[in-house]
C-alpha positions in Angstrom: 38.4 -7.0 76.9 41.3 -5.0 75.7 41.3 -2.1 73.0 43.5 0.0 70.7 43.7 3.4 71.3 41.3 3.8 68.2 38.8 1.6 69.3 38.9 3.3 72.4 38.5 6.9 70.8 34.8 5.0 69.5 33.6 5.4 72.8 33.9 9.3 73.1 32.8 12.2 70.5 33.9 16.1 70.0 37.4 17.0 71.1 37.6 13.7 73.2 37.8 11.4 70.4 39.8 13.8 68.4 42.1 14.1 71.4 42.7 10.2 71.8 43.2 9.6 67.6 45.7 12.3 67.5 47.3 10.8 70.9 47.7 7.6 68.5 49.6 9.8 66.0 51.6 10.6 68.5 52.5 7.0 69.5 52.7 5.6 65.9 54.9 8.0 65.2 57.2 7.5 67.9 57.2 10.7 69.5 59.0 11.2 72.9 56.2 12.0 75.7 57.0 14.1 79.5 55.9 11.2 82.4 55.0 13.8 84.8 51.7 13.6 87.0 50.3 16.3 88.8 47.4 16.2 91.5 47.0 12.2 90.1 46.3 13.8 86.4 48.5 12.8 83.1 48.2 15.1 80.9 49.5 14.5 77.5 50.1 17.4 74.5 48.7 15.9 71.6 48.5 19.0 69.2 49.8 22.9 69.7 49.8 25.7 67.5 50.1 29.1 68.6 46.1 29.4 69.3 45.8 26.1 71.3 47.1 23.6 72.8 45.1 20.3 73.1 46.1 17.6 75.8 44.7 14.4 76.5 44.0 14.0 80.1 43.7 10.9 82.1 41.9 11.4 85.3 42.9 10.1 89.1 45.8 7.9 87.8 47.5 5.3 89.7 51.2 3.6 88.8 50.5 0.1 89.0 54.7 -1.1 88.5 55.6 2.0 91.2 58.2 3.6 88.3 58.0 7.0 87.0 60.7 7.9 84.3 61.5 11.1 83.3 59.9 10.5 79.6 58.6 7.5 77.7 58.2 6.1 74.3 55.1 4.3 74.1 54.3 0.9 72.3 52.5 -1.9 71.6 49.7 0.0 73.6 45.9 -1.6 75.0 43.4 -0.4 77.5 41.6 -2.7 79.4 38.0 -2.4 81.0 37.3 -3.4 84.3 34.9 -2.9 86.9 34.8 1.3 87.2 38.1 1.9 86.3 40.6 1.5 82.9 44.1 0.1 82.6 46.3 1.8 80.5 48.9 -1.1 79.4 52.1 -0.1 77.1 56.0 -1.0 76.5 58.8 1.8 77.1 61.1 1.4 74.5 63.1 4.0 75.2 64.8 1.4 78.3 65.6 -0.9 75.8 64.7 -3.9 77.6 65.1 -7.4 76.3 62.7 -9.0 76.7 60.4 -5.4 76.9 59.2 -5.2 80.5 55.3 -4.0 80.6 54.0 -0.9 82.6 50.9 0.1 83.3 48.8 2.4 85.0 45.2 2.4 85.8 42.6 5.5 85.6 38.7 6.3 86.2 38.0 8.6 83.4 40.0 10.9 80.5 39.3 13.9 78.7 40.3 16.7 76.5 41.8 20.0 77.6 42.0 22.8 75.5 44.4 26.1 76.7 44.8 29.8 75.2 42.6 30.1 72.1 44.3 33.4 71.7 45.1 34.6 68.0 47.0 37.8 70.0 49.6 35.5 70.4 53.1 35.2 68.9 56.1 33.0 69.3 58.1 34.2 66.2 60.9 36.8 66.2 59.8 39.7 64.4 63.1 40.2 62.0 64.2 44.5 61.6 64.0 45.2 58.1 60.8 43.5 56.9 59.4 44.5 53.7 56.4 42.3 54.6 54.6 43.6 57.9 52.3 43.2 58.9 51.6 40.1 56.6 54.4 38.7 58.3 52.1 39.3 61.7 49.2 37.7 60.4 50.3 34.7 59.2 51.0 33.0 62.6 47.4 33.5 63.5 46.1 32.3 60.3 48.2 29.7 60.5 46.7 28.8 64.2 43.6 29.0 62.5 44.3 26.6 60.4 45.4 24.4 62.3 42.9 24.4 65.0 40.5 23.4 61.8 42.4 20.9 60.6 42.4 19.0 64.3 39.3 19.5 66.1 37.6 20.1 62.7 35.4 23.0 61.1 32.3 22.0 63.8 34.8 23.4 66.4 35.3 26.8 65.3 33.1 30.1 66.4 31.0 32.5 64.1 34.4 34.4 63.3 36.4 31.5 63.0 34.3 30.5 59.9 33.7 33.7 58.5 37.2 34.0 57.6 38.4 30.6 57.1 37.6 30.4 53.3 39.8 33.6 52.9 42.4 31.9 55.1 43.1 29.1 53.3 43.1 30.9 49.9 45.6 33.8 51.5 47.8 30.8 52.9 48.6 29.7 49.7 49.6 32.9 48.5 51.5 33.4 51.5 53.5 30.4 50.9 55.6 32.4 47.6 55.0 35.7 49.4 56.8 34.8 52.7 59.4 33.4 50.9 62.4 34.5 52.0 63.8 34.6 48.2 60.5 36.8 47.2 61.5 40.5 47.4 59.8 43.4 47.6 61.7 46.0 45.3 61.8 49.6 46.6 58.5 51.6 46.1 57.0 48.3 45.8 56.5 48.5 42.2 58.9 45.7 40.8 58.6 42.0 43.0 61.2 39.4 42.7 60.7 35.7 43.1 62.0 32.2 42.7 60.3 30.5 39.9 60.1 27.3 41.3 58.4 28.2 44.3 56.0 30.6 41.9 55.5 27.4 40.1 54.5 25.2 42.7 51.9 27.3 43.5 48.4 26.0 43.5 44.7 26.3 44.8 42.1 23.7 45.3 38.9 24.4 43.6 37.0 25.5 47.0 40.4 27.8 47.7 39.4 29.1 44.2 35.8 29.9 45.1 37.1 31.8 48.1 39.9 33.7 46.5 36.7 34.9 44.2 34.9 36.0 46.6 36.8 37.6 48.8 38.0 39.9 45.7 35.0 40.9 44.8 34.1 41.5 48.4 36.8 43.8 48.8 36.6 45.5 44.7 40.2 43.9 43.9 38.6 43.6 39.7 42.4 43.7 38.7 43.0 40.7 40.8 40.4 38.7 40.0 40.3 39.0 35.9 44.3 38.2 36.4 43.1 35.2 39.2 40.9 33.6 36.0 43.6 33.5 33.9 45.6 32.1 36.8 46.7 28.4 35.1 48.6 30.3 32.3 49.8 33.4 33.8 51.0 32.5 37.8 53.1 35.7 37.7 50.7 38.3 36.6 48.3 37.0 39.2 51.0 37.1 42.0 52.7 40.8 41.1 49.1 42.2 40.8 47.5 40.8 44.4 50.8 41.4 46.6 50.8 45.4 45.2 47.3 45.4 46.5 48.0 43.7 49.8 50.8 46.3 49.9 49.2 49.2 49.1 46.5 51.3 50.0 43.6 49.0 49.7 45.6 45.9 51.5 44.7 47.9 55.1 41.3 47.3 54.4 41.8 43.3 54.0 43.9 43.4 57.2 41.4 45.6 59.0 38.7 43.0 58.1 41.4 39.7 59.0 42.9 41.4 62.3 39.0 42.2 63.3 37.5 39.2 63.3 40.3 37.2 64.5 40.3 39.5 67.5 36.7 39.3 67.8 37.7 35.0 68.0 40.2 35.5 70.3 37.5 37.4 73.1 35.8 34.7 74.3 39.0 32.9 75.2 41.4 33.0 78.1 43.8 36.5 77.9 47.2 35.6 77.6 48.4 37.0 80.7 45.7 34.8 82.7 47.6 31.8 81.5 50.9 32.6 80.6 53.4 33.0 83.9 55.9 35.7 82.1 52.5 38.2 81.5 51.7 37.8 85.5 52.6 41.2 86.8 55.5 41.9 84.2 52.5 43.1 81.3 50.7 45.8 83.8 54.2 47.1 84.3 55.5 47.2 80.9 52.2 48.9 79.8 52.0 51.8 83.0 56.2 52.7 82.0 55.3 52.8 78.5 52.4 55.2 78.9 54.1 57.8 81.0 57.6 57.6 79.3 55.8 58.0 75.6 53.2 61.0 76.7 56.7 62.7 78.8 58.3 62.7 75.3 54.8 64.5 74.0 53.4 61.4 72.4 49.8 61.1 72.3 47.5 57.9 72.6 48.1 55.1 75.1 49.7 51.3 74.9 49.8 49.7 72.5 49.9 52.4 69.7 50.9 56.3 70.1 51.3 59.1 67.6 53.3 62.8 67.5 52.8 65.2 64.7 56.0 67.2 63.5 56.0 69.4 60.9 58.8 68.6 58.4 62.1 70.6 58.3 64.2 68.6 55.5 65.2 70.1 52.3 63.9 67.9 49.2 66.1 67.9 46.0 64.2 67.5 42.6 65.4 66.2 40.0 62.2 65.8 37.8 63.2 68.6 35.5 66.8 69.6 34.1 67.8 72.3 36.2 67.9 71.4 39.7 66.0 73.1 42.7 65.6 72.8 46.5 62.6 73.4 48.5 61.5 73.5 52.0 59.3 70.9 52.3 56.5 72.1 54.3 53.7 69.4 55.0 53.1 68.1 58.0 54.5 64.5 59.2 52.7 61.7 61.6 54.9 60.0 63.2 53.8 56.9 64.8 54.5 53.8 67.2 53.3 50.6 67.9 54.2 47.5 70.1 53.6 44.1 68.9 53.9 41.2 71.7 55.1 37.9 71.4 56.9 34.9 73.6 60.1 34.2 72.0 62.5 31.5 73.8 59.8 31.7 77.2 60.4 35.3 77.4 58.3 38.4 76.6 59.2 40.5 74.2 57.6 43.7 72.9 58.8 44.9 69.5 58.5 48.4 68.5 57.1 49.5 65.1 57.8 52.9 63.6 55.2 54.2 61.3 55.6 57.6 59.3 52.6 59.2 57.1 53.6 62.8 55.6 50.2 64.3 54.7 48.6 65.2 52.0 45.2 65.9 53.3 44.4 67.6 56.9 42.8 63.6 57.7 46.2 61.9 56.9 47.2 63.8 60.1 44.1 64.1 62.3 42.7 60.6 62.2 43.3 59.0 65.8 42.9 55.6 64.4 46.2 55.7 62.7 49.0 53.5 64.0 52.4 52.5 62.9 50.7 49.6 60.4 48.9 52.5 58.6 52.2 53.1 57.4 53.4 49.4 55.4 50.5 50.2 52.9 52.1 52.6 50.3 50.4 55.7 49.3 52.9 57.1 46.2 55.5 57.4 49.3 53.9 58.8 51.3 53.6 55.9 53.8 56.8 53.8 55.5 57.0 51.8 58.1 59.7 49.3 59.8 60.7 47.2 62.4 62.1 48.6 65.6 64.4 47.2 68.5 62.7 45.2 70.9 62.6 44.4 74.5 63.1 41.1 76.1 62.0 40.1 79.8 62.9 37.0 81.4 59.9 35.4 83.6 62.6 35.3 86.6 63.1 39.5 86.4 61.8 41.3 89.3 59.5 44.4 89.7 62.1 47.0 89.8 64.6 45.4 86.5 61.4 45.2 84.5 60.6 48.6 84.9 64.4 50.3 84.7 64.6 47.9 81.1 61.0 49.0 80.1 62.3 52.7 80.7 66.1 52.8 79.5 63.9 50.4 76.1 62.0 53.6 75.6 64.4 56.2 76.3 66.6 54.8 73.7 63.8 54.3 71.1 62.5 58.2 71.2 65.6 59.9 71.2 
């Protein structure tokens, strides 16, 4: 008896059957798929997002035609049953044969395997300049969230995962205009430009409403939320009022709740440097050169986030009142620095962030918790933050050129 692929998925349940239907996505679709086996396994990437990745696996697999291209296009695909073993029957298309020649391979068993649930993890480059941090940081992991949802389903996800998914899917839409490379946020964050059509097109399902409800109210954004119930005929009074309080003060304490129990998620799961070949070695490095570089140059703290209190020498010109004046501004000034990792092009780079809160109060400047994304949410000016350089290493660099770019990296960045 032969099958389809989703007549076959009826046979398994969980991430198995989920793994084989989104294997026939892949083959409807005509995706291109790597023929390589390893230890008689085929393993098969049928989903990725920066969380996951989710292959099919088919189990002590024999080549019954004796090729093995490079890559294949499936079609026209069955699997038949036999006696303790399953043949996996399919057409190449990519060797445009005529008529189609049919390959096949047989195998005893398949299953699902699931690498790096790891919400620590980024593959985008983090731009200099950005207005947006650390939204900008969060939205690849919500994103992964999402995604790992939307395949293996909401069954799938851990106690964290589903405490925050609600707010996730609400903040996704809103991320959609505020990520937008034509929204802009104006200079003390007061005035926000946008594109109207991309305002316009923005819209939430009614259990993305509920959400959005709750999660102001769990958090005491009133403003938001009277301005969210009028959201049908006012988009824009809605939009300007959330993204000053995701920008300001209160935003750190949405963020602190986000970034918690995503990393809370993320600890049950493999560390990145246990699975990724450009972390082996290269990370404890990186982290030991940082450490006694940064505390040299009289930092405090220790990798990833450090901190050095100045007292400000500049001169301040006011020109509130008619008659000019200059002052020596006396208060005292954090200054602050944070890495953020991510794989960009197969190589690792850590990104610098430069945080500076002047004080107003003795626990501005005394509260160890501080780092460098303390300083994106505005406090009347009080508060800035932006992107730093960034250092790249390539998997194939050895001991001794990780450590000398690691050093010259810092060297250059504290000067």
């Amino acid at each position: 008896m032969e099958f389809t692929l989703k007549d076959f998925s009826r046979f398994y349940t969980g991430a198995n059957r989920q793994a084989i239907l989104l294997f026939s996505k892949l083959v409807e679709s005509r995706q291109v798929i790597p023929y390589k086996i390893r230890n008689k396994d085929f393993s098969i990437e049928v989903a990725s997002t920066t969380a996951f990745t989710l292959n099919l696996v088919f189990h002590n697999v024999l080549i019954e035609d004796g090729r093995h291209p490079a890559e294949i296009m499936m079609d026209h695909i069955r699997i038949e049953r036999g006696e303790g073993v399953f043949r996996l029957k399919f057409h190449n298309i990519l060797k445009n044969e005529d008529p189609p020649r049919e390959s096949s391979f047989v195998f005893d068993s398949l299953g699902s395997a699931i690498l790096l649930w790891n919400y620590n993890f980024y593959t985008q480059e983090i731009v200099p300049g950005s207005q947006k941090i650390p939204w900008c940081l969060m939205d690849e992991p919500m994103r992964a969230l999402l995604g790992k949802a939307s395949y293996l389903g909401s069954d799938s996800l851990n106690e964290y995962e589903k405490k925050i998914l609600p707010a996730v899917r609400f903040l996704d839409v809103i991320f959609g205009v505020f990520l937008h490379e034509k929204t802009v946020i104006a200079y003390g964050r007061s005035n926000i430009y946008y594109d109207k059509e991309v305002l316009d097109s923005m819209e939430f399902n009614e259990n993305e409403k509920k959400a959005g409800i709750a999660l102001m109210e769990q958090f005491g954004w009133l403003e938001s939320k009277q301005k969210f119930l009028h959201f049908d005929t006012d988009k824009e009074a809605f939009f300007k009022c959330f993204v000053r309080q995701l920008t300001q003060k209160e935003g750190k304490t949405l963020y602190t709740w986000l970034k918690t129990n995503l990393s809370a998620a993320t600890s049950e799961y493999p560390r990145l440097k246990q699975v990724l070949p450009v972390y082996a070695g290269n990370h404890r490095i990186i982290c030991t050169s940082i450490d006694s570089v940064m505390h040299d140059c009289g930092y405090e703290g220790s990798y990833p986030d450090f901190r050095k209190e100045k007292k400000a020498q500049f001169i301040e010109i006011s020109q509130v009142y008619e008659r000019k004046y200059t002052y020596l501004n006396e208060k005292k000034k954090l200054e602050l620095i944070s890495f953020v990792e991510s794989i960009v092009g197969g190589c690792l780079t850590v990104t610098a962030l430069h945080g500076t809160i002047l004080g107003r109060r003795k626990t501005d400047i005394y509260d160890t918790s501080m780092t460098a994304i303390d300083g994106c949410f505005t406090e009347q000016g009080r508060r800035r933050c932006q992107i730093g350089p960034a250092l790249v290493i390539d998997p194939d660099m050895d001991e001794g050129q990780v450590m000398d770019l690691t050093h010259d990296f810092i060297m250059e960045l504290v000067k």
